[in-house]
C-alpha positions in Angstrom: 233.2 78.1 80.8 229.7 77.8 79.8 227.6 81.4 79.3 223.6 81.4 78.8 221.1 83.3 77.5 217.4 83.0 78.5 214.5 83.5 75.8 211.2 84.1 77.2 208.6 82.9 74.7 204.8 82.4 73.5 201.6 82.2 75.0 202.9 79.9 78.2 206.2 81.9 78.8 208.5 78.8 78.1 211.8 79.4 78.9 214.3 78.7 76.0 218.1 78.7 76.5 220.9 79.2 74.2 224.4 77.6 75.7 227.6 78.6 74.5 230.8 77.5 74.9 234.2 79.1 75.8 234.8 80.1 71.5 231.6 81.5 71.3 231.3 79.7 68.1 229.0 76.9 69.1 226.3 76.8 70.7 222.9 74.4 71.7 219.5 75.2 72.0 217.3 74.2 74.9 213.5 73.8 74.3 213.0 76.2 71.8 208.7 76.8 72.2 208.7 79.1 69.1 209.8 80.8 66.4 211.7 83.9 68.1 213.7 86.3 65.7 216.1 87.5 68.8 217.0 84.0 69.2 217.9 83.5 65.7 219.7 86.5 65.3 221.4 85.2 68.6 222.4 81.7 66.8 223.6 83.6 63.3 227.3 82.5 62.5 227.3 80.4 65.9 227.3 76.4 64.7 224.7 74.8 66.1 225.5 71.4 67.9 222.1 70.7 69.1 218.6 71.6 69.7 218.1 69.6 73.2 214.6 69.0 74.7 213.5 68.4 78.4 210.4 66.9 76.9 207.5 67.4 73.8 205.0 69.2 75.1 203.9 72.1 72.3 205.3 74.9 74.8 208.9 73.9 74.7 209.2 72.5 71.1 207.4 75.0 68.4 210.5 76.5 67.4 212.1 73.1 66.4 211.3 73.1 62.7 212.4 76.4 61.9 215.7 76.3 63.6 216.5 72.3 62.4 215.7 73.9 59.3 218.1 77.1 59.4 220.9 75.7 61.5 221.4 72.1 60.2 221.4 71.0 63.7 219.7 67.6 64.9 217.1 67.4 68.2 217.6 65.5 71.1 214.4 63.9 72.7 213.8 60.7 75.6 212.9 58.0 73.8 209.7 57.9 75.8 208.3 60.8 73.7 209.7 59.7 70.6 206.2 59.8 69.0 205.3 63.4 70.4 207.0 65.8 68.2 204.8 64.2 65.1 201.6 64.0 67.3 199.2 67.4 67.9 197.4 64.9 70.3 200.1 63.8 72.2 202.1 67.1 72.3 199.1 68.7 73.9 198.9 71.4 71.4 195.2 69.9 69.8 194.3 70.4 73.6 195.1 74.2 73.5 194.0 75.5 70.3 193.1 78.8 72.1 196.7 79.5 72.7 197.9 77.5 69.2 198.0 76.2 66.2 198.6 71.9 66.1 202.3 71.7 66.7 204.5 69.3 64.2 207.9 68.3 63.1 210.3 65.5 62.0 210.8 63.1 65.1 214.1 63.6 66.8 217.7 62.0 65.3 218.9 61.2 69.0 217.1 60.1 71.7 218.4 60.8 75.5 218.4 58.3 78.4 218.9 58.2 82.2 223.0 58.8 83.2 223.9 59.4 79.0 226.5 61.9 79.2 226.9 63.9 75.7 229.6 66.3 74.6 228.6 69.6 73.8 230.4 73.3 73.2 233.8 71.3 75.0 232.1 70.1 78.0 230.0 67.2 79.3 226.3 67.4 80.2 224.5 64.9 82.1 221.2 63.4 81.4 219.1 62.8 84.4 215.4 61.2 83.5 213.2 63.1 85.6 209.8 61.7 84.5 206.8 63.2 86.8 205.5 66.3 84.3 205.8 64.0 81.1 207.4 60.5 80.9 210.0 61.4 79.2 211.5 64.7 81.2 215.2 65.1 81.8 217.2 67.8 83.6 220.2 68.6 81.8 223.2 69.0 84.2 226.6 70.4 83.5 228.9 71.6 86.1 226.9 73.9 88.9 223.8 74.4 86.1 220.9 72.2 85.9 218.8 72.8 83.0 215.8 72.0 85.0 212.3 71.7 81.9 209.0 71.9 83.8 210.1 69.3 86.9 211.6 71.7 89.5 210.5 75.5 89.4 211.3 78.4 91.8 209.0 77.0 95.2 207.0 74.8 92.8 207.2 71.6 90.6 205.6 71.1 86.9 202.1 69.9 87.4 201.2 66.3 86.9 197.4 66.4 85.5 198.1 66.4 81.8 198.6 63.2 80.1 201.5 60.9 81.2 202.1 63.1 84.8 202.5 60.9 88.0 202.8 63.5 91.2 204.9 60.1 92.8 207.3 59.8 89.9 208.1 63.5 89.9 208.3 63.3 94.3 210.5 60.9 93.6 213.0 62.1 91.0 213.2 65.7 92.4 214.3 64.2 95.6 216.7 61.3 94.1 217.9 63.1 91.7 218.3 66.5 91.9 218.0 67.4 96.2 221.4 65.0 95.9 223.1 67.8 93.7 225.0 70.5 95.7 223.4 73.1 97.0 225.2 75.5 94.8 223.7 74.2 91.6 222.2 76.6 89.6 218.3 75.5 88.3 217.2 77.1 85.3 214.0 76.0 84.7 211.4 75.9 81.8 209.4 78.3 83.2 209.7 81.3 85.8 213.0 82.7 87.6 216.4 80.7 88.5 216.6 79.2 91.8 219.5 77.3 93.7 218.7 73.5 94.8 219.9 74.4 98.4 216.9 77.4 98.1 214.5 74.7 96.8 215.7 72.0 99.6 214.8 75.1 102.3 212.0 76.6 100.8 210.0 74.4 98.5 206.6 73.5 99.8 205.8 70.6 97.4 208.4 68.0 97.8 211.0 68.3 101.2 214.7 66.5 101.2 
């Protein structure tokens, strides 16, 4: 069974996640925004299968470099932002300088798509391509958890006026995608509190079943 712990970090308050398995010796890393010492020390004799991001904007990815440094392990990234880890423009970070410096690293070794289904920690997650915030979003599903990035929040949805959103695209995947999980299924999303989808279904003012 799959145990998590929830990092909230920099200027943005990006939700980062560290996953472990049953052994408690592996674990991944999802959307990492910075450099955070509690998360390392969290990671410290735990091998590292992956660092896995729901997309490249600067919030969720700032911590890449030092932890694909330190741990050895390789990033996951949709091939529709393969370009954005190595790009201050297109990252968004050159467009927030009052928050941070221009965020860089190495492009990613993997790249996710739609329905891929990847072992990790002795399980299987799920990639969903849930494009709306950035092109290249995913929610990461594995059993009754949905690793949710910035497309489905608690009674909101990641905004679409940055570069590459679409408000129909983001409509369109939250309702085809994830309403049709159970209603049990636990969102953890890249920002703010955990919600359920059957709360969101009920209760979410921006896109209805």
């Amino acid at each position: 069974m799959l145990s998590f712990q929830r990092y909230t970090l920099g200027a943005l308050q990006t939700n980062a996640y560290v996953v472990t398995g049953d052994d408690r010796k592996r674990a991944i890393v999802i959307d990492p925004g910075t450099p955070d010492a509690a998360l390392i020390r969290k990671l410290e004799g735990l091998q590292v299968e992956a660092i896995v991001l729901t997309h490249a904007h600067f919030d969720h990815i700032g911590g890449v470099d030092e932890l694909r440094k330190r741990f050895g392990a390789p990033v996951y990234l949709h091939a529709a932002e393969k370009d954005w880890l190595v790009d201050p423009a297109k990252n968004g970070s050159l467009r927030w300088t009052d928050v941070t410096a221009p965020v860089t690293t190495e492009p990613a070794e993997f790249a996710l798509a739609d329905g891929q289904e990847l072992a990790w920690l002795g399980e299987t997650f799920r990639v969903l391509h849930t494009p709306g915030h950035s092109p290249g979003s995913v929610s990461l599903l594995c059993g009754d958890l949905l690793f949710a990035g910035d497309a489905l929040f608690r009674r909101s949805v990641g905004r679409t006026d940055l570069p590459g959103g679409n408000p129909a695209a983001l409509e369109k995947a939250i309702r085809e995608k994830l309403y049709v999980l159970p209603d049990e299924t636990l969102v953890l999303p890249g920002h703010g509190p955990e919600t359920t989808i059957g709360e969101e279904k009920q209760a979410n003012p921006y896109v209805r079943p």
